[in-house]
C-alpha positions in Angstrom: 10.9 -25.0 23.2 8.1 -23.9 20.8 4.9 -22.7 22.2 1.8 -22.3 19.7 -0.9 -19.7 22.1 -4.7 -20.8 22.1 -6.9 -18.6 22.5 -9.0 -17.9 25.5 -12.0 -19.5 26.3 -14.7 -17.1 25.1 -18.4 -17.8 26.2 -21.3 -15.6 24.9 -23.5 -15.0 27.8 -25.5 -12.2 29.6 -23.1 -10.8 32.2 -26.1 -10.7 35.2 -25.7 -14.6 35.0 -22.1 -14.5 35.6 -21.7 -16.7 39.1 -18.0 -15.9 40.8 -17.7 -17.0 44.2 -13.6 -16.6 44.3 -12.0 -13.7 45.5 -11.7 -10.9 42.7 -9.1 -8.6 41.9 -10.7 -6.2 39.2 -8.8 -4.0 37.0 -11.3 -2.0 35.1 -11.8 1.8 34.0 -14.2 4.0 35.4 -17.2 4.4 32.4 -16.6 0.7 31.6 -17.7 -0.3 35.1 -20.2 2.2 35.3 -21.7 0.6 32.0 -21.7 -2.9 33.9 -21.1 -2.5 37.7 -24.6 -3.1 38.4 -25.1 -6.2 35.8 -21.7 -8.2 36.6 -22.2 -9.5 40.7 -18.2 -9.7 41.8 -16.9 -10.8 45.3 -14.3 -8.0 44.8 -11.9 -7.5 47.3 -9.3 -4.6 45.7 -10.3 -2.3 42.5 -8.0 -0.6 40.5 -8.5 1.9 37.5 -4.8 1.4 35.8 -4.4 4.6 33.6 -0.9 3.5 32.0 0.4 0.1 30.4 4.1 2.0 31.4 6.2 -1.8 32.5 7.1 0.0 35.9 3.8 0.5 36.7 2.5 -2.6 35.4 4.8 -4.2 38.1 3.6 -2.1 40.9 0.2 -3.2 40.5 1.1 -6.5 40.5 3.3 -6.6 43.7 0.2 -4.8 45.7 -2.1 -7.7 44.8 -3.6 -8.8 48.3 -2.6 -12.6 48.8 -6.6 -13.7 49.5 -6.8 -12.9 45.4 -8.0 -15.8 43.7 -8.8 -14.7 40.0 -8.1 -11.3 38.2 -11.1 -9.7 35.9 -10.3 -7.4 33.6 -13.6 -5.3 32.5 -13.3 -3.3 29.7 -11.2 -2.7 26.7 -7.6 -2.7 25.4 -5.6 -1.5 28.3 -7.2 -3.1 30.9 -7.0 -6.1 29.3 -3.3 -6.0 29.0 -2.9 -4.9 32.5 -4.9 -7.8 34.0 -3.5 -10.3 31.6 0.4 -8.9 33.0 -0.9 -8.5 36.7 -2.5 -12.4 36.2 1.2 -13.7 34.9 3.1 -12.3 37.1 1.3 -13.6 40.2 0.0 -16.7 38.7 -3.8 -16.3 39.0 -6.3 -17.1 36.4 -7.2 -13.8 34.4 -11.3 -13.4 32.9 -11.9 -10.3 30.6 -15.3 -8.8 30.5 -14.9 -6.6 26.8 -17.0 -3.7 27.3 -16.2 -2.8 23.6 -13.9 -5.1 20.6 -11.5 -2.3 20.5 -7.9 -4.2 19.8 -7.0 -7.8 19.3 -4.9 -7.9 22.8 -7.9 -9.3 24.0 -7.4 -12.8 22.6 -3.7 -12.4 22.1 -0.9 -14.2 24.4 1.0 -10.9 24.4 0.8 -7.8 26.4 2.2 -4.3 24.9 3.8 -3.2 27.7 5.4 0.7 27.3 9.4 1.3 27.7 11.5 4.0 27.1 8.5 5.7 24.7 7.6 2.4 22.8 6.2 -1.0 23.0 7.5 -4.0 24.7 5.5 -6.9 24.0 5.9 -9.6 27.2 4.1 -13.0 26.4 1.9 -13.7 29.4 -0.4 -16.3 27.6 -3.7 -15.8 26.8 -6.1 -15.1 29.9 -8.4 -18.2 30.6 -11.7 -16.8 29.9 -13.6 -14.4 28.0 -17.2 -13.2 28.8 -18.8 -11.4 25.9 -22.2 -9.7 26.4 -23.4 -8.7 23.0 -25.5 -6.1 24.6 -22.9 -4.3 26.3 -20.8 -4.5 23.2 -23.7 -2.5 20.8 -24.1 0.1 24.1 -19.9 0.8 23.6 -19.3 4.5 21.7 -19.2 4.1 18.0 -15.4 5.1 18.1 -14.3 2.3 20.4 -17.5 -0.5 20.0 -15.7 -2.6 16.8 -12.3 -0.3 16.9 -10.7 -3.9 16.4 -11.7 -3.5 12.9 -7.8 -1.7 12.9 -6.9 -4.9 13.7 -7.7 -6.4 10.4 -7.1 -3.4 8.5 -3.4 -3.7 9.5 -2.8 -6.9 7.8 -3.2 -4.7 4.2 -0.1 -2.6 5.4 2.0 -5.6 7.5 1.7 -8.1 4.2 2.7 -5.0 2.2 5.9 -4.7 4.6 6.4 -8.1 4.8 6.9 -9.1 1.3 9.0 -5.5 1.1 11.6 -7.2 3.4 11.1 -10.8 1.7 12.1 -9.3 -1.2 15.5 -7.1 0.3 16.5 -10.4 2.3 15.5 -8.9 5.6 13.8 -11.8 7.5 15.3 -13.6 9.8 14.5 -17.7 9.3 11.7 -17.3 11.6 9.9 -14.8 9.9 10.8 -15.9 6.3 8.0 -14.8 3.8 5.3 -17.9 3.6 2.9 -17.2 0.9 0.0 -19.7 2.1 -0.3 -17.7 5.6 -0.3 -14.6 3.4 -3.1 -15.4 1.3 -4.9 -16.6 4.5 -4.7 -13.5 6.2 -5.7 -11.3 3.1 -8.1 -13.2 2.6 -9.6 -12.3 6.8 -8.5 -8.6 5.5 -10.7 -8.1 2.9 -13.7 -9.0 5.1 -13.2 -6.1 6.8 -14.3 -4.2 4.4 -17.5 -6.1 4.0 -18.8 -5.6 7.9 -17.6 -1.9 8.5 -20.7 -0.7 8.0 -22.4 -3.4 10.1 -19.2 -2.7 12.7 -20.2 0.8 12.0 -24.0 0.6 13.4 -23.2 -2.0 16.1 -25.0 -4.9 14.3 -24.4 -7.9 16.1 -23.8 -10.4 13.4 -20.9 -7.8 12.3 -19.9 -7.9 15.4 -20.0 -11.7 15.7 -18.1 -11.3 12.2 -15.4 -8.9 13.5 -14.7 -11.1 16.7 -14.8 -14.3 14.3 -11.9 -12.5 12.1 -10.1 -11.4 14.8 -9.6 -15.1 16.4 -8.7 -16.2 12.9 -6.3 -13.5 13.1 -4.7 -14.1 16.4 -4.6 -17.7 16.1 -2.6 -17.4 12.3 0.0 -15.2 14.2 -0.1 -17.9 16.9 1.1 -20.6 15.0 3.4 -18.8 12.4 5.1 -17.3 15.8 5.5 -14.0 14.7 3.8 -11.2 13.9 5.2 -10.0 10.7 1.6 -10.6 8.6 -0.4 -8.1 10.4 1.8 -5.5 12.3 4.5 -3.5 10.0 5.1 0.3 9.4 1.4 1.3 10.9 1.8 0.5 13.9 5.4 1.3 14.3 3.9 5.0 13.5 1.1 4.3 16.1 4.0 2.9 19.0 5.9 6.5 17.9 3.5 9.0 18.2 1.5 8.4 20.9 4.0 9.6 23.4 3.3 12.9 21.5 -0.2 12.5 21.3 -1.0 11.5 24.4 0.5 14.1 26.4 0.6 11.5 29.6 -3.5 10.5 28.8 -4.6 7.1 27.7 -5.3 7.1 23.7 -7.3 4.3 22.2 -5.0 2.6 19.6 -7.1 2.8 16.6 -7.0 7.1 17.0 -3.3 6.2 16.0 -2.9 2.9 14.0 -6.2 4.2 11.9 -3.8 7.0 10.2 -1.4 5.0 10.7 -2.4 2.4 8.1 -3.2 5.6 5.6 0.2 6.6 5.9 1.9 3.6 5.1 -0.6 2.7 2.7 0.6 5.8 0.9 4.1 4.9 1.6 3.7 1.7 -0.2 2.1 4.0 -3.2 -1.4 2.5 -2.6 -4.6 4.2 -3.0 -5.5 4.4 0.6 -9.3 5.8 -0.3 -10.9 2.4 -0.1 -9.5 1.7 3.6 -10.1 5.3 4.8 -13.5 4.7 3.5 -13.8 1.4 5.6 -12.5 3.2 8.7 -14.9 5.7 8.7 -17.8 3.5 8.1 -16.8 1.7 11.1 -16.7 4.4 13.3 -12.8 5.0 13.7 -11.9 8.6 14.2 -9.0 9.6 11.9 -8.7 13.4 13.2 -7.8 12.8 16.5 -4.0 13.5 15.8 -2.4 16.8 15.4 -0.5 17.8 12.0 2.5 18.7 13.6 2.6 15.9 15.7 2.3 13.8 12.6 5.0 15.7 11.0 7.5 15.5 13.6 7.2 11.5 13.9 7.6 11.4 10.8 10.8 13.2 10.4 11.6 10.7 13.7 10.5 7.9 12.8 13.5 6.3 10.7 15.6 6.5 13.3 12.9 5.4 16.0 12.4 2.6 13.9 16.4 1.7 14.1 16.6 3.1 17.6 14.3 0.4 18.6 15.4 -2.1 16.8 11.9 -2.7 15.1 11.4 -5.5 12.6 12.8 -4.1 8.7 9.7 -2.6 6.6 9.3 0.8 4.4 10.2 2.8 7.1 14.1 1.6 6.8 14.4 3.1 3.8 12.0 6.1 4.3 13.3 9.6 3.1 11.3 11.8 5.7 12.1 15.4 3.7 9.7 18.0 4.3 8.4 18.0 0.8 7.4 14.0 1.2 6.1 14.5 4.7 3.9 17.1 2.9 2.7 14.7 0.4 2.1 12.3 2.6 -0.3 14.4 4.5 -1.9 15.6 1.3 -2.2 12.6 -0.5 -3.7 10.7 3.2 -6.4 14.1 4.1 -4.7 14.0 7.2 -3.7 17.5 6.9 -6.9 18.2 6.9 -9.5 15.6 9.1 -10.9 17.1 12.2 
């Protein structure tokens, strides 16, 4: 059987006239619900801060769920939302997210990156049922994390790049073959990117309205095609390896990795990666929060993680990670250099 996802049912509404009378389970992070606690009115009756999307944990949390839980809430970004969408599947209770920034497209997507043995495990849970977004508390988000999302699109540059590179080297399987319409389509929802980063950038709410416009396009493209070879490729295979090595056991938002990680296989791909690095920035994405030398040694890794893990075929597979090109890939990126 074939499923094609929707996406969830978003409403646009101010979260103090939210009205839940069922029982609540919320998963939520501690500044995200001190940034709405006092506006969203919940009949909660357990609360959990989940500081991991690691699969064992994931299932721990979802064993514990009191049996008077009626609905799950997810309140704030990209973690949380995959934790309540997993926690929501596995016991079979509607999930609502409450965004408290548009930092990743896992918000809208049927899939939750779950982490196992050091990389991602995507688990399809469907979509949650509901979305609430607040524009307010979506402009009051840190610049860093408020339209992070804007990675999202950005990856769609690199993914097409990688998947017309295994089109052309007959490495897609008949699923995935290479279809040029849904290319076009999706660089076409790529290259508006670059025209609200700046909008993104200041928290201007028709950018933002833009950016979670682009993003349901996104989602719903990869939703019918089945796959997600148009937008995710060599970036955020880099972004799956290193954060093991960045994190150091903390949370790390996702666009502090896939950010350089679309420079770097930009670069790979010999394109001139100034006109995306540009858009980051303007946007508000930090590109500086990863060490050199953890950069260097996934790198030198990431070949092999790539056929450890059995990842979909892109640059990578053919990757020569010498010293001398890890160098220039640094170089030719400023990564050597951002702060």
């Amino acid at each position: 059987m074939t499923t094609i996802w929707a996406l969830p049912q978003i409403e646009i509404r101010d979260l103090t006239k939210v009205e839940e009378t069922r029982p609540v389970a919320l998963l939520t992070g501690v500044s995200s619900w001190l940034s709405v606690g006092s506006l969203l009115k919940l009949p909660i009756v357990v609360q959990a801060e989940p500081d991991s999307a690691n699969l064992d944990y994931l299932d721990s949390l979802a064993s514990s769920l009191p049996s008077e839980v009626e609905v799950v809430y997810g309140v704030g970004a990209g973690l949380v939302a995959d934790v309540a969408k997993y926690v929501g599947f596995k016991r079979r209770l509607p999930v609502v997210l409450v965004p408290t920034a548009l930092s990743v497209d896992g918000l809208l997507t049927a899939l939750v990156a779950a982490r196992k043995d050091n990389t991602v495990e995507y688990i399809t849970t469907g979509p949650a049922g509901t979305m609430i977004i607040d524009w307010e508390v979506i402009r009051a988000a840190p610049q860093h994390v408020r339209g992070a999302a804007i990675t999202e699109l950005l990856t769609i540059v690199t993914g097409l790049l990688d998947w017309r590179y295994a089109a052309e080297r007959s490495r897609l399987t008949p699923d995935t073959r290479f279809v040029q319409w849904a290319a076009g389509i999706m660089a076409a929802i790529a290259q508006q990117a670059f025209k609200i980063s700046n909008g993104v950038g200041r928290g201007n709410v028709e950018a933002l309205r833009n950016l979670l416009d682009l993003l349901c396009m996104e989602v719903q493209l990869t939703n019918q095609m089945g796959h997600n070879r148009p937008q995710e490729g060599s970036e955020q295979f880099f972004a799956y390896a290193i954060e093991p090595r960045a994190s150091r056991g903390r949370p790390l938002p996702y666009a502090d990795m896939v950010g350089p990680g679309i420079l770097i296989a930009g670069a790979l791909h010999g394109q001139n990666t100034a006109p995306i690095k540009a858009t980051l920035l303007a946007a508000g994405i930090r590109l500086g929060q990863l060490r050199p030398d953890d950069i260097r040694e996934t790198l030198r890794d990431l070949p092999s993680y790539v056929r450890r893990h059995n990842l979909p075929y892109t640059i990578l597979n053919d990757f020569d990670p010498t010293p001398e090109r890890i160098n220039e890939l640094l170089e030719k990126t400023g990564l050597n250099s951002l702060s």
